[in-house]
Structure formats: C-alpha cells, structure tokens
TILO-553157 format. One line per field, with one value per atom (N, C-alpha, C): residue number from 1; x, y, z; chain; residue in one letter; atom name. Coordinates in pm, 1 decimal. Each point is the difference from the previous one (the first is absolute). Layout:
N
i = c(NUM_...)
u = c(X_...)
v = c(Y_...)
w = c(Z_...)
ch = c(A_...)
aa = c(A_...)
at = c(CA_...)
//
This chain:
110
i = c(1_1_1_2_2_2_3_3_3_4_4_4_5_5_5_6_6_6_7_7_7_8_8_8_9_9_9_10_10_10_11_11_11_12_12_12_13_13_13_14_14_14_15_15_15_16_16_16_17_17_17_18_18_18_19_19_19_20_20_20_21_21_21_22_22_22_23_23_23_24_24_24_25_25_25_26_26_26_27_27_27_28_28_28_29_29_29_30_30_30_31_31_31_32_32_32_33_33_33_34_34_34_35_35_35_36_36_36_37_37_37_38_38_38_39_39_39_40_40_40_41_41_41_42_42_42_43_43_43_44_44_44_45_45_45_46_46_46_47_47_47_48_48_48_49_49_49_50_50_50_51_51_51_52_52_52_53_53_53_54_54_54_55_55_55_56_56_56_57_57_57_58_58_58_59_59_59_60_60_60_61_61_61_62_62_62_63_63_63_64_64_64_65_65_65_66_66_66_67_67_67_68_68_68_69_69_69_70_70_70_71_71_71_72_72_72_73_73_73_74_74_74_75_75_75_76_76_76_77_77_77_78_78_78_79_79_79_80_80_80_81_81_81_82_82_82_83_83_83_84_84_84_85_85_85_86_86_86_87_87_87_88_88_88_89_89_89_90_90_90_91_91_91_92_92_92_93_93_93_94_94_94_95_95_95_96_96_96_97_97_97_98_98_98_99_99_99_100_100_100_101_101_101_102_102_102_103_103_103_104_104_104_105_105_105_106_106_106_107_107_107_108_108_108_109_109_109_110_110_110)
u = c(4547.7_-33.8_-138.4_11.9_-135.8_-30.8_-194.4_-109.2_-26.4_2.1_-56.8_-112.3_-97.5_-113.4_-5.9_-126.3_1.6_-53.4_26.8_-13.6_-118.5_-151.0_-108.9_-62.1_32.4_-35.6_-34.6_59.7_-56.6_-118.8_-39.5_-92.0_-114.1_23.5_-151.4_-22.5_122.3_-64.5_-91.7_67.3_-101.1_-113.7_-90.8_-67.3_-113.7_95.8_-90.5_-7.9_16.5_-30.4_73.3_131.2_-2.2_199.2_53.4_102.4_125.0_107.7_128.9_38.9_15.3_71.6_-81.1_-157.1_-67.3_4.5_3.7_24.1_162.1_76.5_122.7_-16.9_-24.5_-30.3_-92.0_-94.8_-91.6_77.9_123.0_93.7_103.5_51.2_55.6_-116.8_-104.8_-82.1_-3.2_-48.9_-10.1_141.5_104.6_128.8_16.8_-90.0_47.2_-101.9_-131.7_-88.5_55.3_35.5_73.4_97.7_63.8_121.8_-44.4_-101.7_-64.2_-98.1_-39.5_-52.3_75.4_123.2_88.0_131.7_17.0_78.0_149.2_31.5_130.5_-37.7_117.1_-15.9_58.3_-60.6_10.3_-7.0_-90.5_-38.1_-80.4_-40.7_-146.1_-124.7_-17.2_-98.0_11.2_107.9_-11.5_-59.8_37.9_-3.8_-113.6_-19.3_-187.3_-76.4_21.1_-126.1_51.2_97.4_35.7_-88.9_-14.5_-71.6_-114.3_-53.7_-152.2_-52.1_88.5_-0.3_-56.2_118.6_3.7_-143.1_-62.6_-83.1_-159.2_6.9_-129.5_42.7_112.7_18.1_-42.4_46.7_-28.4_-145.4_-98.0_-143.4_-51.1_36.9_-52.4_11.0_146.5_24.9_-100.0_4.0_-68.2_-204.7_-18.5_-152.9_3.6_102.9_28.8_-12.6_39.4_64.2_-172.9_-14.1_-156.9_-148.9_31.3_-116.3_14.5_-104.8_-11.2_-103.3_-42.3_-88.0_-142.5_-132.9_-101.3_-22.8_58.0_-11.0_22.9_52.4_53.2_139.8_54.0_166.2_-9.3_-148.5_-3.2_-5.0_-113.9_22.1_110.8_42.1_158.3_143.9_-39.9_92.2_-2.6_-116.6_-25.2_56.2_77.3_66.0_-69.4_26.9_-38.8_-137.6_9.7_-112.1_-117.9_35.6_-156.3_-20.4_49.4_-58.9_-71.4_28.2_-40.0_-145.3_-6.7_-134.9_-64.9_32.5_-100.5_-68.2_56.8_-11.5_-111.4_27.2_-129.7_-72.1_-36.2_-117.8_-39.2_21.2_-87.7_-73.1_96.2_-76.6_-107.2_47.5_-168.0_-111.1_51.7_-128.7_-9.3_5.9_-64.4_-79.9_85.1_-89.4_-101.8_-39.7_-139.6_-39.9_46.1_-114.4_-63.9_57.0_4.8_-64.0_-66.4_4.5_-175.2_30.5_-150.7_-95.6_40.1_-85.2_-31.4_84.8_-88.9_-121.0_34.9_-79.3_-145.8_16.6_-133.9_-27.9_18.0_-5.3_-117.2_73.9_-82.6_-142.2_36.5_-116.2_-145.1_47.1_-92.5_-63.2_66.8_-28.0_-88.5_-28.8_-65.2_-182.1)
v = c(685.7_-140.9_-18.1_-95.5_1.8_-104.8_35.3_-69.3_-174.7_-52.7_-182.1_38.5_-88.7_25.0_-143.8_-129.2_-101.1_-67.3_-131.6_3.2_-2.6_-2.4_-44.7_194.4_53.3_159.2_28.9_-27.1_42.8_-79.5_-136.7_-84.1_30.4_79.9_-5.5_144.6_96.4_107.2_11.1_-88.9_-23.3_-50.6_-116.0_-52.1_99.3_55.9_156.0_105.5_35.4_98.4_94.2_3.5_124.0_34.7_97.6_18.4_-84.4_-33.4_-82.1_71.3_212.3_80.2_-10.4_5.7_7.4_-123.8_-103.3_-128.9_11.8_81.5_-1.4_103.8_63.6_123.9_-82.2_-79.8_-33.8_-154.7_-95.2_-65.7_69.9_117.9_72.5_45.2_10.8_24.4_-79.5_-176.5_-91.9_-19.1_14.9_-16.0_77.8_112.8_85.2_-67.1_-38.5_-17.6_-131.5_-121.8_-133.6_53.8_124.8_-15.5_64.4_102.5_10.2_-113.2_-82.2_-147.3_-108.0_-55.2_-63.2_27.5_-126.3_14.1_-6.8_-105.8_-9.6_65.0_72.1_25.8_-64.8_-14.2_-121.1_-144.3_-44.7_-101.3_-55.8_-158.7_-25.2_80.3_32.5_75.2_143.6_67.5_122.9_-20.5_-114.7_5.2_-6.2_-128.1_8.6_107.0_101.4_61.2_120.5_-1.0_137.2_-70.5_-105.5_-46.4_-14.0_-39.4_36.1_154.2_77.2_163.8_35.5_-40.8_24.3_-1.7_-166.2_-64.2_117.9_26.6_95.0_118.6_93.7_68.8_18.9_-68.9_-74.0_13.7_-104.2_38.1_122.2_54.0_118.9_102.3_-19.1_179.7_-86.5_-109.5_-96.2_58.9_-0.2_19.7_159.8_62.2_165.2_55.3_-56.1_-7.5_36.2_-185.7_-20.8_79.7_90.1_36.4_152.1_40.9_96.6_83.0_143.4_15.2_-22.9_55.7_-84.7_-137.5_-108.6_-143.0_-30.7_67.8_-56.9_-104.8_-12.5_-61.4_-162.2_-23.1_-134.4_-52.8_124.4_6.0_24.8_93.5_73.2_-85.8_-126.7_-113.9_-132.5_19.0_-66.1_8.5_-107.5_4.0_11.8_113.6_67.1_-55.7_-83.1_-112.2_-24.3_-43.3_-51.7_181.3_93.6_138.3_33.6_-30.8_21.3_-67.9_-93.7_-130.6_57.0_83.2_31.9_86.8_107.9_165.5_-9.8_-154.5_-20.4_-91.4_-48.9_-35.7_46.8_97.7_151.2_44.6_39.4_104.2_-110.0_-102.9_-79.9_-17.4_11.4_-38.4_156.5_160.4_52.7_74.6_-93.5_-2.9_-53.9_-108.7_-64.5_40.4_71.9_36.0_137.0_75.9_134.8_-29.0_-105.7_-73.9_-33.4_-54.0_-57.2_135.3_137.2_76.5_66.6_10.8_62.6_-82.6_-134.7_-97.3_65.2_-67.0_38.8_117.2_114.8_143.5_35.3_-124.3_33.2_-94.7_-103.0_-32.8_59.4_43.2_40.7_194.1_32.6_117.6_-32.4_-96.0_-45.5_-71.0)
w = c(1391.9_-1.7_-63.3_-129.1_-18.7_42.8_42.0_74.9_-34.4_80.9_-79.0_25.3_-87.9_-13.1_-30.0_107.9_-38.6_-166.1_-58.3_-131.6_-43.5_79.1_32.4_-38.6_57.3_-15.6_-120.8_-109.4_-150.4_-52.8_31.9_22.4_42.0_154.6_83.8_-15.6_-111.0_-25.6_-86.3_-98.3_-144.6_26.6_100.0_34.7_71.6_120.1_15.1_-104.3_-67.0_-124.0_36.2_97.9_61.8_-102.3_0.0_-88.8_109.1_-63.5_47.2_136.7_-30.2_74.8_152.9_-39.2_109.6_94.3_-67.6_77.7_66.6_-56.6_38.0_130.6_12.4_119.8_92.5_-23.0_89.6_69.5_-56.1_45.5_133.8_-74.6_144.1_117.1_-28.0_77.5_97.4_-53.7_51.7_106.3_-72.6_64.0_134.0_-10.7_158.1_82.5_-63.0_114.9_45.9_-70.9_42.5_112.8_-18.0_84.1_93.2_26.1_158.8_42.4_-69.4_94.8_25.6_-90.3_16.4_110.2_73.3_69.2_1.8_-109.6_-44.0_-197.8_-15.0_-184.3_-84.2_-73.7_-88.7_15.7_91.3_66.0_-71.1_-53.3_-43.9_9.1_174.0_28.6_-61.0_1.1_-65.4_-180.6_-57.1_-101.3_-44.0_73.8_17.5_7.7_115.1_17.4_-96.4_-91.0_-136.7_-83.7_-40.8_-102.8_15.2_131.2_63.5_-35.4_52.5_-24.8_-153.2_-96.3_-58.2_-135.5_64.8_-96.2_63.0_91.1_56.2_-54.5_21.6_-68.9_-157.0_-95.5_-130.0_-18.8_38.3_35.3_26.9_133.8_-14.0_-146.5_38.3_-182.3_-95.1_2.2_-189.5_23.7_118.9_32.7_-17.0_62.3_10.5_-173.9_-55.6_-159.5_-83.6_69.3_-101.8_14.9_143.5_35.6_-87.1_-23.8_-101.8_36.2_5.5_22.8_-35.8_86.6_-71.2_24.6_28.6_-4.6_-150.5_-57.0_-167.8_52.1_82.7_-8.5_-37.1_61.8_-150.6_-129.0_-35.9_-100.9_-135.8_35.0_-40.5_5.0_101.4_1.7_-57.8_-77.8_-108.0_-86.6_-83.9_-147.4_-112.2_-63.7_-96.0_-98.1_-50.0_-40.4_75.4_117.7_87.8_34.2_60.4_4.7_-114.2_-134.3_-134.5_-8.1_47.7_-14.9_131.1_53.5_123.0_-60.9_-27.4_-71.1_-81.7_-94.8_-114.8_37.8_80.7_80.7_92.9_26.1_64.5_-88.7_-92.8_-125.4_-39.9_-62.2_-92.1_167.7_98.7_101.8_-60.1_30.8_7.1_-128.0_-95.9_-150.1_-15.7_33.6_46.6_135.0_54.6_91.3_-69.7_-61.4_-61.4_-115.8_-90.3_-94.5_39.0_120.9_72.0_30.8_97.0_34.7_-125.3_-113.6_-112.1_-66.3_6.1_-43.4_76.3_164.8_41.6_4.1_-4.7_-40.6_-128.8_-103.2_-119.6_21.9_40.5_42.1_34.4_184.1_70.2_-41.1_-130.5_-74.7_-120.5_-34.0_-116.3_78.9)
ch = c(A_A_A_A_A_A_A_A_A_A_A_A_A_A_A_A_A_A_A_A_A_A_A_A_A_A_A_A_A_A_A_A_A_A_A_A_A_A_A_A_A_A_A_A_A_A_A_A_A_A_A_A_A_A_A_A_A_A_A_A_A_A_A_A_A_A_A_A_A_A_A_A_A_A_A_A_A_A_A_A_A_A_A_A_A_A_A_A_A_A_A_A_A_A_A_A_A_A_A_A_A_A_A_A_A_A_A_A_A_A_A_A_A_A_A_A_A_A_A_A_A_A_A_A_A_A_A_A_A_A_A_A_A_A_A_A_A_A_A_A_A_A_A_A_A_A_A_A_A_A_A_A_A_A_A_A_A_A_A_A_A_A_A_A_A_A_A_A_A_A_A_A_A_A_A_A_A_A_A_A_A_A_A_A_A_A_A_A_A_A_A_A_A_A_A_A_A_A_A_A_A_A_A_A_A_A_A_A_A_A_A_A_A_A_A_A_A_A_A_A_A_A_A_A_A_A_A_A_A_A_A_A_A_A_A_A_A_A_A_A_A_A_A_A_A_A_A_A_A_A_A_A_A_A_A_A_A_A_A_A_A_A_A_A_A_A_A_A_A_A_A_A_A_A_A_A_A_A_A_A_A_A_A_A_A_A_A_A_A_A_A_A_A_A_A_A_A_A_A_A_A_A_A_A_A_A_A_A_A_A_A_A_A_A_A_A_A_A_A_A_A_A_A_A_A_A_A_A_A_A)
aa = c(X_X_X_X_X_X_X_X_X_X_X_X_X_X_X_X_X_X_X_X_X_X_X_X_X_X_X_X_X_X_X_X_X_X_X_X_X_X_X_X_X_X_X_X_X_X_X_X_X_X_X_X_X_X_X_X_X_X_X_X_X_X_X_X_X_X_X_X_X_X_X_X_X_X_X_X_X_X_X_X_X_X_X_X_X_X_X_X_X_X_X_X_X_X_X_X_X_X_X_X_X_X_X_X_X_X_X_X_X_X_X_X_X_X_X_X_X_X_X_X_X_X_X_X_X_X_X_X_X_X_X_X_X_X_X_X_X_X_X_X_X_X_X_X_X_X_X_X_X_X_X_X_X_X_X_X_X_X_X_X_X_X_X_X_X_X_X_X_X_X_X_X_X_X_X_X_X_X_X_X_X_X_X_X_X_X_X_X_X_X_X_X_X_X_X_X_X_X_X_X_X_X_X_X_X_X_X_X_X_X_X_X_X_X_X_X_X_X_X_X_X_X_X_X_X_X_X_X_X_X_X_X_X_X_X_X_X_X_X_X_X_X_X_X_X_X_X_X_X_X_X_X_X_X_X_X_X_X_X_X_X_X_X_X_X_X_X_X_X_X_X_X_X_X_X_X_X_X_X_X_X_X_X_X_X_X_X_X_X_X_X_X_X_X_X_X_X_X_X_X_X_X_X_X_X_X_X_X_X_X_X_X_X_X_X_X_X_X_X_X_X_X_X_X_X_X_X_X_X_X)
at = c(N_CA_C_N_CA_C_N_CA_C_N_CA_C_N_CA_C_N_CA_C_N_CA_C_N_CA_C_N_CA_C_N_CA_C_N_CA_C_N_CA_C_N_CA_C_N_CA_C_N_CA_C_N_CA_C_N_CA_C_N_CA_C_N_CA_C_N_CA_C_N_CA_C_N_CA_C_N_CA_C_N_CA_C_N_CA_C_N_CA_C_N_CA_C_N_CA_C_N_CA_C_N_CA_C_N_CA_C_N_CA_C_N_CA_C_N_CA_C_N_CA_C_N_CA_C_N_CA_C_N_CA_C_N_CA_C_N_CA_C_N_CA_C_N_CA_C_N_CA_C_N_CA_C_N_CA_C_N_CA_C_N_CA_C_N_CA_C_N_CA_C_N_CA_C_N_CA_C_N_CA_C_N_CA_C_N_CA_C_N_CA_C_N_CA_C_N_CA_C_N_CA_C_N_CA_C_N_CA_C_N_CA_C_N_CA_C_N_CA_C_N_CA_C_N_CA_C_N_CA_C_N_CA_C_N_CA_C_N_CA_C_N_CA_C_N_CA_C_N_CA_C_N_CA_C_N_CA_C_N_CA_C_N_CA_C_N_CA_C_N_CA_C_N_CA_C_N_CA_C_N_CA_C_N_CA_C_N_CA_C_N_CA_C_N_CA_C_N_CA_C_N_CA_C_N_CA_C_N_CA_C_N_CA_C_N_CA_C_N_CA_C_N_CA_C_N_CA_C_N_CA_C_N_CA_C_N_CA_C_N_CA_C_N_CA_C_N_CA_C_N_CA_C_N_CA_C_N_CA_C_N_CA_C_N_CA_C_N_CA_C_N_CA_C_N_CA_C_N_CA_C_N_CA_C)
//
C-alpha cells in the first residue's frame, strides 16, 4: 500500500529547505506521535496534532540543516550573490585597512 502523504508536504518542504523524502519520513513520524496522544484515529484532533508534529518537526531538521559548523550556517544560506557582496566587502575593508598601516608606516619612518 502506498503511503498518503498530505498535499501541503511538498510545499512546507520546499519552504524549509529540507528534501521532499525527508519531509516524507518526518510526516510518518508525526503520524505515530499523533497516534500515541490522540484518542480516537483519524479524528480532527489526531489530524491536528500530525500536522502540529509535523510543522516542529520541519523547523527543527530546516535549523538542523542550516547550522554548520563554526557559526558559518548563515552565512552559507545565503544566495549566491549577497554571499558574493559580503566576500568583497571584507576584502576592500581589509584593503584599506592594509592600505592605511603602510601609509602610516611610511610616514612615521621618514
């Protein structure tokens, strides 16, 4: 029997950054924990608290995902362009700063 998977799942996977399969594994997840707090299955309330499950679940792996070692996982989750415009406004700050101590260097030698 294959699995339903609600139509919303490929959506709030893409939204979390996280792949379709993993959102699909972390749905059955949700599904067992709904059915040890729920009292009747497949009840509103069950449905509810799978999709409650599910959306913390989601969060967590998407934060699990972005964190990187170092404290880089912000950076690195930046789209390609603004990481690019960071990279070179590092470098020209430490071109003028590198730019400046030779300056006064020659200076205070003269």
């Amino acid at each position: 029997m294959k699995q339903a998977y609600p139509k919303m799942l490929p959506w709030l996977a893409k939204k979390s950054g996280i792949p379709e399969a993993a959102a699909q594994k972390l749905w059955i997840k949700a599904l067992r924990a709904a059915s040890a707090e729920a009292a009747v299955i497949e009840s509103p309330q069950y449905w509810q608290a799978a999709v409650d499950h599910l959306r913390r679940n989601l969060a967590a792996e998407a934060s699990l995902r972005r964190a990187a070692p170092f404290g880089w996982g912000s950076l690195f989750s930046l789209p390609g362009r603004q990481w690019f415009h960071a990279v070179c406004a590092t470098e020209a700050l430490l071109a003028i700063v590198t730019k400046t101590g030779v300056a006064w260097q020659r200076r205070s030698c003269h």
